[in-house]
NULO-480063 format. One record per residue: x, z negated, y of N, C-alpha, C, O in turn. Coordinates in Angstrom, 1 decimal. Each point is the difference from the previous one (the first is absolute). Layout:
! residues N
((X Z Y) (X Z Y) (X Z Y) (X Z Y))
...
END
This chain:
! residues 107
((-22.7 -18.2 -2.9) (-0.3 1.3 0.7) (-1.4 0.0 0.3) (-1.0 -0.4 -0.7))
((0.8 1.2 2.2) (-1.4 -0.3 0.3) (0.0 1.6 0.5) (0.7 0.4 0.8))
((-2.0 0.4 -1.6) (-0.3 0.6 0.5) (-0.8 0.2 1.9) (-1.1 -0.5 -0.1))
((1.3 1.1 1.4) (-1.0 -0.4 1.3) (-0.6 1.3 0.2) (0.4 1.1 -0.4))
((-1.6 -1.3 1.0) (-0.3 1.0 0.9) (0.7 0.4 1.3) (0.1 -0.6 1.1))
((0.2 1.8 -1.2) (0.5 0.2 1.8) (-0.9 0.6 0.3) (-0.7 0.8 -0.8))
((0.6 -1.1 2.7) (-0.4 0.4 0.5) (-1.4 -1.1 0.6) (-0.4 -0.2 1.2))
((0.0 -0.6 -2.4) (-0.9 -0.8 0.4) (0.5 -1.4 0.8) (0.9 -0.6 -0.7))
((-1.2 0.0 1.6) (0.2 -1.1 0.2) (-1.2 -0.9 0.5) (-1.0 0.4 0.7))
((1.2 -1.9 -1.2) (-1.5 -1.1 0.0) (0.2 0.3 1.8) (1.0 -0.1 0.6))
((-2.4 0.4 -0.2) (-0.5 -0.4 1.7) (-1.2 -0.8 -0.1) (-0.9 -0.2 -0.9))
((1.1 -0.1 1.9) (-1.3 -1.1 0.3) (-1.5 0.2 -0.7) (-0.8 0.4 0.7))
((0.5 -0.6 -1.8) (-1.5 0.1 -0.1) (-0.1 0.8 -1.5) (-1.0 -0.1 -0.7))
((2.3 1.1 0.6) (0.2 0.2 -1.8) (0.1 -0.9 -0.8) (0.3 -1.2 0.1))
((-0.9 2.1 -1.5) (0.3 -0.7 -1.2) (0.8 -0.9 -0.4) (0.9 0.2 0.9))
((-0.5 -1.2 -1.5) (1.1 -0.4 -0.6) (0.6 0.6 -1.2) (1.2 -0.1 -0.2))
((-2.2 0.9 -0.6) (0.5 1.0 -1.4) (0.0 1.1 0.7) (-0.1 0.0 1.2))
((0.2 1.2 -2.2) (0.0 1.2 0.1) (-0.5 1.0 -1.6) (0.9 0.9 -0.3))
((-1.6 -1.0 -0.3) (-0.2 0.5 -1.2) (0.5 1.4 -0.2) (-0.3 0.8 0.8))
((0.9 -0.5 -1.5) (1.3 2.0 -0.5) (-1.3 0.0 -1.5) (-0.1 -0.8 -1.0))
((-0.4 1.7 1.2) (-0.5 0.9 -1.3) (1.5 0.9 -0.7) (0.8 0.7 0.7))
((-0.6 -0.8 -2.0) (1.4 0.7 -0.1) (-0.5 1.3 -0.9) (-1.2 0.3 -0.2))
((1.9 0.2 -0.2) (-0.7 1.6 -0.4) (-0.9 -0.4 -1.7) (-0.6 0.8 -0.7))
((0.9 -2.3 0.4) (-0.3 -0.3 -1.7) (-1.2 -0.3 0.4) (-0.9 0.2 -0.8))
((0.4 -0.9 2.3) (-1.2 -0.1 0.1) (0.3 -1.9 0.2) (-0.9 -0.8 0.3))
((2.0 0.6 -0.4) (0.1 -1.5 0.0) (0.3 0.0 1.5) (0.6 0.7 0.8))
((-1.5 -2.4 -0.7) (0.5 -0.3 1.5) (0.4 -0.9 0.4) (-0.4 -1.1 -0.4))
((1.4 1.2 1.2) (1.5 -1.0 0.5) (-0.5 -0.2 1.5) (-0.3 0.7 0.9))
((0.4 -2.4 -1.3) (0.0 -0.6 1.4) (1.2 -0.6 0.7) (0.3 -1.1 -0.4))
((0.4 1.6 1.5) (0.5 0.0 1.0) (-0.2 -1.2 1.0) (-1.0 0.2 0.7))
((1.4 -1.0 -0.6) (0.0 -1.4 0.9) (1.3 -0.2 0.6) (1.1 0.1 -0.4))
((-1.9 -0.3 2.0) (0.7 0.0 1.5) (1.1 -1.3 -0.6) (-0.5 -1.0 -0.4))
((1.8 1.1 0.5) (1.1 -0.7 -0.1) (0.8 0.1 1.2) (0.6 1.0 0.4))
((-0.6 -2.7 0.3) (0.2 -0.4 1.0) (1.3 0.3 -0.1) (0.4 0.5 1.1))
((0.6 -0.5 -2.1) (1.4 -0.4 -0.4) (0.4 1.6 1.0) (0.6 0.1 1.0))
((-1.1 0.9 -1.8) (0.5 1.3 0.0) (-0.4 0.8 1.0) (0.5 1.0 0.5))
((-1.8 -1.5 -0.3) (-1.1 0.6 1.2) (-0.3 1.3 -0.8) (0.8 0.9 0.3))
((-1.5 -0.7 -1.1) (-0.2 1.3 -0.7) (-1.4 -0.5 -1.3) (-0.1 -1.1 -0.5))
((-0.6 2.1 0.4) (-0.6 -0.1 -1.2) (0.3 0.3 -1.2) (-0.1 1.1 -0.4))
((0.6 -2.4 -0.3) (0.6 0.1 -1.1) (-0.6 -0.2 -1.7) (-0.7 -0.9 -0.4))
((1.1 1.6 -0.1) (-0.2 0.0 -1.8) (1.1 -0.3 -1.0) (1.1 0.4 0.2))
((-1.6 -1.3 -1.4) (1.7 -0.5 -0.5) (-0.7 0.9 -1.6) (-0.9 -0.3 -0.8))
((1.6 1.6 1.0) (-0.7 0.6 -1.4) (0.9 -0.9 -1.3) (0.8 -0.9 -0.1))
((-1.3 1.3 -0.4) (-0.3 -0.7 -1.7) (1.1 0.6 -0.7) (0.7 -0.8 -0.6))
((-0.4 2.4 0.4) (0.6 0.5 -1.0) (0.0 1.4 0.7) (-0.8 0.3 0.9))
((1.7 0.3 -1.3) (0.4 1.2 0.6) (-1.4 1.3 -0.1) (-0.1 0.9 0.8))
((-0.7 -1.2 -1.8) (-1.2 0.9 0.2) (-0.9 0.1 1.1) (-0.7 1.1 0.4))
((0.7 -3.0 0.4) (-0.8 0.1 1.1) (0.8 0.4 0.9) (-0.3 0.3 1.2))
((1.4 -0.2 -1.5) (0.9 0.8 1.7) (-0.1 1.2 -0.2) (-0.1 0.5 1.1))
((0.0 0.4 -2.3) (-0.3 1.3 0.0) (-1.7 0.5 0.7) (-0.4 0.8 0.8))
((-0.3 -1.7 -1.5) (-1.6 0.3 0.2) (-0.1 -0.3 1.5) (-0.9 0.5 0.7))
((2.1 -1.4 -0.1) (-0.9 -0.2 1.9) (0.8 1.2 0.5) (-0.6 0.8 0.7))
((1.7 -0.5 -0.8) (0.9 1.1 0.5) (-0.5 1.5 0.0) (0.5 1.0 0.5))
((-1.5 -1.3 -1.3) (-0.3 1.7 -0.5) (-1.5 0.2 0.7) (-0.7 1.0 0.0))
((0.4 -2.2 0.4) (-1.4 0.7 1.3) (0.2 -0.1 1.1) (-0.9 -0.2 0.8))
((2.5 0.2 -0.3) (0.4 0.2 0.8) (0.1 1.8 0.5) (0.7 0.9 -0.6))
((-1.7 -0.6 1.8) (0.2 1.3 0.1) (-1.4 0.9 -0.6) (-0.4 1.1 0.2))
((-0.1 -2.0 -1.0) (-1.1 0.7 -1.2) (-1.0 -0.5 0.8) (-0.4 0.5 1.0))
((0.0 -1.9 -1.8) (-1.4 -0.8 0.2) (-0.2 -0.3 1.7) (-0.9 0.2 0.8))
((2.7 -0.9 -0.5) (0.1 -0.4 1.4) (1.0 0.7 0.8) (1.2 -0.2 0.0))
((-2.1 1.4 0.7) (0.6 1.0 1.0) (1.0 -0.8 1.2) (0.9 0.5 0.7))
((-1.4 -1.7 -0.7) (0.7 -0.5 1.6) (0.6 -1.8 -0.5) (0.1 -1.0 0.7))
((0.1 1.1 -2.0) (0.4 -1.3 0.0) (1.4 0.1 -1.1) (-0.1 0.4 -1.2))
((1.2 -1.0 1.9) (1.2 0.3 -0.7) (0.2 -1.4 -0.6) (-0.5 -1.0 0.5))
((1.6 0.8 -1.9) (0.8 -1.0 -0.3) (1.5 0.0 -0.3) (0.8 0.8 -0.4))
((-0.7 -1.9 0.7) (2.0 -0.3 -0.5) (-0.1 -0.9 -0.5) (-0.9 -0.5 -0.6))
((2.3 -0.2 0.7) (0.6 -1.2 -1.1) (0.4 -0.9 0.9) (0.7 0.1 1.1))
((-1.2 -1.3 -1.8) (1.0 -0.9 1.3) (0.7 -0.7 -1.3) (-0.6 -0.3 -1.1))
((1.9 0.2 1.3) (1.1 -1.0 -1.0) (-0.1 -0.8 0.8) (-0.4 0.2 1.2))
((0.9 -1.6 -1.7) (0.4 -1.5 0.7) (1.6 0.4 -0.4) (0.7 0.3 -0.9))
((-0.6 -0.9 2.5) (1.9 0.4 0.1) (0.9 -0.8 -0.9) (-0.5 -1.1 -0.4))
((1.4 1.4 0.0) (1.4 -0.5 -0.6) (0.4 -1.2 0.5) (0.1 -0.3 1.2))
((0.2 -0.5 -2.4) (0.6 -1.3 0.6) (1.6 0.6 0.3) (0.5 1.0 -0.6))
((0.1 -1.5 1.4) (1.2 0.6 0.5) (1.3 -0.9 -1.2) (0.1 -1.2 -0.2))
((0.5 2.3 -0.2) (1.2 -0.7 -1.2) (0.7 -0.5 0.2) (0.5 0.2 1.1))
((0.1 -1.3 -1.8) (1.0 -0.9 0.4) (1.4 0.0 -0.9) (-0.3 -0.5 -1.1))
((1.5 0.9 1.3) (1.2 -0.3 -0.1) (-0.1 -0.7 -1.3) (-1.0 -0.8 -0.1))
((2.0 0.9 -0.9) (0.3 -0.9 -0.8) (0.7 -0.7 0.3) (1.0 0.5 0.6))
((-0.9 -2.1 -0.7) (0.9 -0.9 0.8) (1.3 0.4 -0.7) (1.1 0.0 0.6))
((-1.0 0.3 -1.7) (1.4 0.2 -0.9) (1.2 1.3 0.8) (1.2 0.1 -0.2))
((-2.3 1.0 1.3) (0.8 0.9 0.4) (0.1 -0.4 1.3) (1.0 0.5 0.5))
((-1.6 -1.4 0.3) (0.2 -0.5 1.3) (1.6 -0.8 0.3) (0.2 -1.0 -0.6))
((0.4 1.3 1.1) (1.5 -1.4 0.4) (-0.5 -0.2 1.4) (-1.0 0.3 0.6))
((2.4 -0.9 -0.2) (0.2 -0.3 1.3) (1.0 1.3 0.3) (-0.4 0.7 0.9))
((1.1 -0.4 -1.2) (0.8 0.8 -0.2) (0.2 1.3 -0.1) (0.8 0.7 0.5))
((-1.8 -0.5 -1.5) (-1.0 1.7 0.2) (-0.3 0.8 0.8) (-0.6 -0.6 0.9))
((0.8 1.9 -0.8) (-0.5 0.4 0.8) (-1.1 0.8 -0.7) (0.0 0.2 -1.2))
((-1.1 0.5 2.3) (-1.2 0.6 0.2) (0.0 1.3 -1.1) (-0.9 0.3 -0.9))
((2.0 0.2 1.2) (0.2 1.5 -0.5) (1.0 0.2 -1.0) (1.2 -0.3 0.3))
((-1.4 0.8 -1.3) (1.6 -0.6 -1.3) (0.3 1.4 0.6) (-0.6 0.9 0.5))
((2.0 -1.5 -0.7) (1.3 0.7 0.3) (0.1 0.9 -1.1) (-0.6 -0.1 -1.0))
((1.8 1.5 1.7) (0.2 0.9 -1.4) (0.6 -0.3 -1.4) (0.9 -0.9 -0.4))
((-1.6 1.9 -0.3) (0.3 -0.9 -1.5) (1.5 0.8 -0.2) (0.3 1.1 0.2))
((0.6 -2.3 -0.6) (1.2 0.1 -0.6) (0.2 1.7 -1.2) (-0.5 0.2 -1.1))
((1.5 0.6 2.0) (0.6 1.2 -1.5) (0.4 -0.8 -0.7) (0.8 -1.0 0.1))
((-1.6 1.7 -1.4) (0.9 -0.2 -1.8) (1.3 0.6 0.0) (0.1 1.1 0.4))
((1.1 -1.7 -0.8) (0.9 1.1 -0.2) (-0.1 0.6 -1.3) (-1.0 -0.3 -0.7))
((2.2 1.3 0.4) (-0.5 0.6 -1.1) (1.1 -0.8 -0.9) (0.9 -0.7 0.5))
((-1.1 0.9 -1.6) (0.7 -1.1 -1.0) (0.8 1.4 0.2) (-0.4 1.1 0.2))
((2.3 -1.9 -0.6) (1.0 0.7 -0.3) (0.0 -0.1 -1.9) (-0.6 -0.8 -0.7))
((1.4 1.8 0.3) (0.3 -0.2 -0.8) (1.2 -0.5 -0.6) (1.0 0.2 0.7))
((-0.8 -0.6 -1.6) (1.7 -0.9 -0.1) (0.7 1.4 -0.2) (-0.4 1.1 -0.4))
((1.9 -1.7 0.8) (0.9 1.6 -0.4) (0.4 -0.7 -1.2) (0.0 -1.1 -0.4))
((0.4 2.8 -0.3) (0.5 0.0 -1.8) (1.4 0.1 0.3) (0.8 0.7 0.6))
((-0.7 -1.6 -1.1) (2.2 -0.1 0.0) (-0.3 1.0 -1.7) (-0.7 -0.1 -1.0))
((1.7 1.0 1.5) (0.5 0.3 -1.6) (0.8 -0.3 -0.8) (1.0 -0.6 0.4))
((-1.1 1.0 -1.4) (0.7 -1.1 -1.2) (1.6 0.7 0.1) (0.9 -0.5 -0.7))
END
């Protein structure tokens, strides 16, 4: 998980970093990531995602952040439920009947 800046993007003759003062007074550097095109931060522990999120709006009137996740590997089938023969979508599940009970012959 990478915290970015939006709104900013690298142009010709900017920074490569971006330094975030966070409301604790600590400062988070932000580096231009070719991958995502965004200025990005890999915080540490959920305290620095609270401390950059929260001078959002305060410290920095015009500078917003989000999250970037790295996408899902896409899931794969267990070979045990795959056939040749299978289809896509299981069919309806079979009614229980109701158990009879035996008849009482009387004595």
């Amino acid at each position: 998980m990478k915290i970015i800046i939006i709104g900013k993007r690298d142009q010709m003759g900017t920074t490569p970093a971006i330094r975030v003062k966070g409301m604790s007074q600590v400062r988070y550097q932000f580096l231009w990531d070719k991958e995502i095109r965004h200025y990005a931060y890999e915080p540490k522990n959920q305290k620095e995602v609270d401390d950059i999120f929260r001078t959002q709006g305060k410290l920095y009137k015009s500078m917003f952040f989000s999250v970037w996740l790295p996408e899902p590997e896409p899931m794969q089938k267990p070979e045990a439920q795959v056939s040749a023969g299978s289809k896509s979508r299981p069919t309806s599940k079979a009614k229980k009947k109701q158990p009879v009970e035996k008849e009482v012959v009387s004595a």
